[in-house]
matplotlib code that plots the C-alpha trace (Angstrom):
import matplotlib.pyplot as plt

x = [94.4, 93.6, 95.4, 95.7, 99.6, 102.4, 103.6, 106.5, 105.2, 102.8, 105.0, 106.6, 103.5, 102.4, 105.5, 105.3, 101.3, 101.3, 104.0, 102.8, 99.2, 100.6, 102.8, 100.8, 103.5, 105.4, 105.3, 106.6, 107.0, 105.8, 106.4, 104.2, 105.8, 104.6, 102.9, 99.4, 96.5, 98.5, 96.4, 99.2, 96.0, 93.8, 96.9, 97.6, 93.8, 93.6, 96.9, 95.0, 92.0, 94.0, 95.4, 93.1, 89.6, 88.1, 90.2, 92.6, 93.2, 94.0, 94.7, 95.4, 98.5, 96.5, 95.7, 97.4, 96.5, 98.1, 96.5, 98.3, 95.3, 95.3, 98.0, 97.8, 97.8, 97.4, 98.7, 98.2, 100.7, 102.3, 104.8, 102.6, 103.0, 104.5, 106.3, 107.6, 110.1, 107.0, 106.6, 110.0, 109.7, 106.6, 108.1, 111.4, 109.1, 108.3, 105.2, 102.7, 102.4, 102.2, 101.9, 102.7, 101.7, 103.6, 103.7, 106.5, 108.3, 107.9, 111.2, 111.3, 113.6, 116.4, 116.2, 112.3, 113.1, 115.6, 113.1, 110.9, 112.5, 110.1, 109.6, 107.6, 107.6, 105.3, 105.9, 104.4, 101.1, 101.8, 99.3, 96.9, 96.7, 95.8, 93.0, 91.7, 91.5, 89.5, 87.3, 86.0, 85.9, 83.3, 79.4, 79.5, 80.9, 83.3, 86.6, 89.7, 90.2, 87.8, 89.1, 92.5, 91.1, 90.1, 93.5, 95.5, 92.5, 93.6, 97.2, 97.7, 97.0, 94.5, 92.7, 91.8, 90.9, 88.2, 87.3, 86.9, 84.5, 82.2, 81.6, 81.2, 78.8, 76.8, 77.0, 76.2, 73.1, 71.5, 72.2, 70.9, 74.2, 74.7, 78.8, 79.9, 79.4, 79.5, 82.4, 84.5, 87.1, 84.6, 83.0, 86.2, 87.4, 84.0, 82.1, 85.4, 87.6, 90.5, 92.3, 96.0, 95.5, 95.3, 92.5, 91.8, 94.3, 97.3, 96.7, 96.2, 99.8, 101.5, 100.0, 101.5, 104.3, 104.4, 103.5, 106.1, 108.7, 109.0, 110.4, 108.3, 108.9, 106.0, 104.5, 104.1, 102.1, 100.3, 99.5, 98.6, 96.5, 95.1, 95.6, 97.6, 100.9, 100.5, 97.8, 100.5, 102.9, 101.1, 98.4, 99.1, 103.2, 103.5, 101.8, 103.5, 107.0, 105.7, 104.4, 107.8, 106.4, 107.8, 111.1, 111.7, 115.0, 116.9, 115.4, 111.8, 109.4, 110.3, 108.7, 109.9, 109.3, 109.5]
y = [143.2, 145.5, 145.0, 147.1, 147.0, 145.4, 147.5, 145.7, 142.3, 144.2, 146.2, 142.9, 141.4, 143.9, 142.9, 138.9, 138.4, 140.4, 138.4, 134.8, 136.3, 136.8, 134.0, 130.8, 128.6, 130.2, 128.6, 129.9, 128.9, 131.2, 131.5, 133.6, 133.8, 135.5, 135.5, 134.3, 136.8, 138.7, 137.9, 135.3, 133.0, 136.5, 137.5, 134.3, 133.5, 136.8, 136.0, 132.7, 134.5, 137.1, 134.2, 131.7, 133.3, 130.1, 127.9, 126.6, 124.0, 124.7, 122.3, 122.1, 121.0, 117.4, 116.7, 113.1, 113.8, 116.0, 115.7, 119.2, 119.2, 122.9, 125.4, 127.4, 126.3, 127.3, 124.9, 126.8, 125.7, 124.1, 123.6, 121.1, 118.9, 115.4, 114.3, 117.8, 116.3, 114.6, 118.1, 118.6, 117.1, 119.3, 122.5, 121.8, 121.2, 125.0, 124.1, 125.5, 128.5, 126.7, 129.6, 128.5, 130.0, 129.1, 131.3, 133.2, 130.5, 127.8, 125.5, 124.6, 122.6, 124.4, 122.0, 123.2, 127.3, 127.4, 126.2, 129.1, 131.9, 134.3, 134.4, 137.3, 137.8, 139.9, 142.9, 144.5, 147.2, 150.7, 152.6, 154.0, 150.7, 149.0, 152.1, 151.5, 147.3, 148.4, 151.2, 148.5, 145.8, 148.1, 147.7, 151.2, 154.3, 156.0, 158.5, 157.2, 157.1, 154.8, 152.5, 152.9, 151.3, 148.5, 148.4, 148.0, 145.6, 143.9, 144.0, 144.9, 141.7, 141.7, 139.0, 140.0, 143.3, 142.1, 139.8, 142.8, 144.6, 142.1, 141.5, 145.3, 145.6, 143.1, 144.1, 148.0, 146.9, 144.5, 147.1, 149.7, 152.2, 155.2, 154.0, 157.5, 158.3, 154.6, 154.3, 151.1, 150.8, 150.2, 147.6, 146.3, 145.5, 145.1, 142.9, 141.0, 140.9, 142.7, 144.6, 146.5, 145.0, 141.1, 138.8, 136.2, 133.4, 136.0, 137.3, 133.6, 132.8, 135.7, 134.2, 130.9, 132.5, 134.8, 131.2, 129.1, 131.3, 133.7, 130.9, 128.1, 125.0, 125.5, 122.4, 123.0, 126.0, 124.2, 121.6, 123.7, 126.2, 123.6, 124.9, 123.0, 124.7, 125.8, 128.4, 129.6, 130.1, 131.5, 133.6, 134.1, 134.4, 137.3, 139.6, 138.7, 139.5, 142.4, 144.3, 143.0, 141.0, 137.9, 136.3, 133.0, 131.6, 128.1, 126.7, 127.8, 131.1, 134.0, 136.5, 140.0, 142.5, 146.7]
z = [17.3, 20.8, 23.6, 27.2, 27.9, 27.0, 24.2, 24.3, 23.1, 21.0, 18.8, 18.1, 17.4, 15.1, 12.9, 13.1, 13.0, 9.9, 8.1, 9.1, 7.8, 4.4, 4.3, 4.7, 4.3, 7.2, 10.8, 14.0, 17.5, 20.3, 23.9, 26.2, 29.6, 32.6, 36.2, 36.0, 35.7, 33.3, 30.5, 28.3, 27.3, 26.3, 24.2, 22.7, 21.9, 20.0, 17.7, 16.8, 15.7, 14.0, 12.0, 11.6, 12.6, 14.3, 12.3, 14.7, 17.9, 21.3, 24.0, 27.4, 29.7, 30.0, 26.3, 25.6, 21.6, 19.6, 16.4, 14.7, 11.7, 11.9, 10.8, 14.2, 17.8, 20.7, 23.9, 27.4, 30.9, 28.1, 31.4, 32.6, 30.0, 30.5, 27.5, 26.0, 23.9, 21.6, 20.5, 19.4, 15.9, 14.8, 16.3, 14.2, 11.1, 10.9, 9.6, 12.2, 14.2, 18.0, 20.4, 24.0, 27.5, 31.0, 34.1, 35.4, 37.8, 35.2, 34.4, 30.8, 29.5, 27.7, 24.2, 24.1, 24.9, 22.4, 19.7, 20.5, 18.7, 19.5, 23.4, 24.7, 28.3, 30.4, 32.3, 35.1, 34.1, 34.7, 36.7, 33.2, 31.9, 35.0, 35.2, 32.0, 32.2, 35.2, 33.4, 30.3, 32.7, 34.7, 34.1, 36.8, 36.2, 38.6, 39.5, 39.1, 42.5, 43.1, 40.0, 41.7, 44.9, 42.9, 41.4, 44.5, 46.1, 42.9, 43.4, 40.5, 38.6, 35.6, 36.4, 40.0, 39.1, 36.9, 39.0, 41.7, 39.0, 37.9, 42.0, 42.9, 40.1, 41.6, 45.0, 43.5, 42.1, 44.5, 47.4, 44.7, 45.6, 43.6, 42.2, 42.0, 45.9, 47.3, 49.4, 47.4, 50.3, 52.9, 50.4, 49.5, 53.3, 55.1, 52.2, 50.2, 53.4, 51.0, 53.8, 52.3, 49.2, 51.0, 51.0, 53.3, 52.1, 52.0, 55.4, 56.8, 55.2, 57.1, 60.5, 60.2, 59.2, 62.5, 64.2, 63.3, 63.9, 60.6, 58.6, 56.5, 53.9, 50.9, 52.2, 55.4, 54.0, 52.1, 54.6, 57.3, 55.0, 52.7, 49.6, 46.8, 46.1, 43.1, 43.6, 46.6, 44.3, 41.8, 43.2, 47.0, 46.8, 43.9, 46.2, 49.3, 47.3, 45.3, 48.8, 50.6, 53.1, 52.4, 50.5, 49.0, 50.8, 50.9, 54.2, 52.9, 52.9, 55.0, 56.6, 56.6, 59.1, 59.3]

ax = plt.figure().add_subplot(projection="3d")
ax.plot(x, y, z, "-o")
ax.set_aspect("equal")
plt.show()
């Protein structure tokens, strides 16, 4: 089982998957917890196929069935479910593998936690491996200085930077640029709108920020910007916090200034 980062979780891995391969009659319950991008379902998915090849379920935050017919299983934002407790008696049965994914800021009640022995919990991608998940995700070839560009365009997050590749490769080829001379921060800020790492819906977040005052509740965000809170809190806030532009307080989101 390949994986770019996280050697943490995968030295771990590399002991558990192993013994749960040769042991059919051994179950486990796994919890993959981190910020969203940062590839818990992609590491999750490949432990199930590691396991069970194509042999085993996977179901979403919304599923009101659980029919537990296969060995392993895979249940994504497994915050998001309703009725977590229904869970409890087949995760206390030990006779599955459920592997679970939620994002950073989830709350998860402490009863279901504590029946997930193994918990795995992502870090932040160092600058090679955030290269390289650039590099394969490519379908151009260029220095690692342009990569990096990408990267940080990216903010470091994954799922953004591939994203970023698959829509430079396209814009590459219909404009018939050479890669290796094309100037990626020009694209990146002139064609994407990704100016200091912020797109659009970041930058749009700091001005009502500066125009209420510095200071903002989450849903007078989100009513203003019309975006549902979750993607704020999951996709626009990391970056604001990571780059120090912002800080989560009592009385609501506030902006931070040099």
């Amino acid at each position: 089982m390949r994986y770019i980062g996280q050697l943490h979780i995968m030295k771990q891995l590399k002991a558990l998957l192993p013994e749960l391969l040769e042991n059919p009659g051994m179950g486990a319950n796994i919890l993959f917890r981190g910020p969203s991008g940062y590839g818990k379902t992609t590491m999750a998915l490949a432990a199930c196929h590691y396991l069970a090849g194509k042999d085993f379920e996977v179901y979403w935050a919304d599923w009101t069935e659980w029919k537990f017919s296969k060995r392993v299983v895979f249940i994504d934002e497994v915050h998001k479910v309703k009725d977590l407790e229904s869970l409890f008696k087949i995760m206390d049965s030990r006779e599955h593998v459920i592997m679970f994914a939620t994002n950073q800021d989830a709350t998860l009640p402490e009863a279901f936690v504590n029946r997930c022995v193994w918990e795995f919990i992502f870090d932040d991608y160092h600058d090679d491996e955030l290269l390289l998940i650039a590099r394969e995700s490519a379908s151009f070839s260029a220095s690692d200085e342009q990569f990096m560009l990408i990267v940080d365009a990216g903010n470091r997050n994954p799922r953004i930077i591939k994203g970023l590749t698959d829509k430079l490769g396209v814009y590459l080829r219909q404009n018939s640029m050479n890669s290796e001379t094309a100037d990626f921060k020009e694209i990146l800020e002139n064609t994407f709108d990704i100016k200091d790492g912020l797109d659009t819906l970041a930058r749009r977040y700091l001005e009502v920020l500066d125009d209420v005052g510095g200071t903002a509740s989450i849903n007078l965000l989100r009513s203003i910007l019309h975006v549902d809170e979750g993607t704020l809190k999951n996709s626009v806030e990391p970056v604001l916090l990571r780059k120090g532009l912002v800080e989560i307080k009592p009385k609501g989101r506030t902006r931070i200034y040099d």
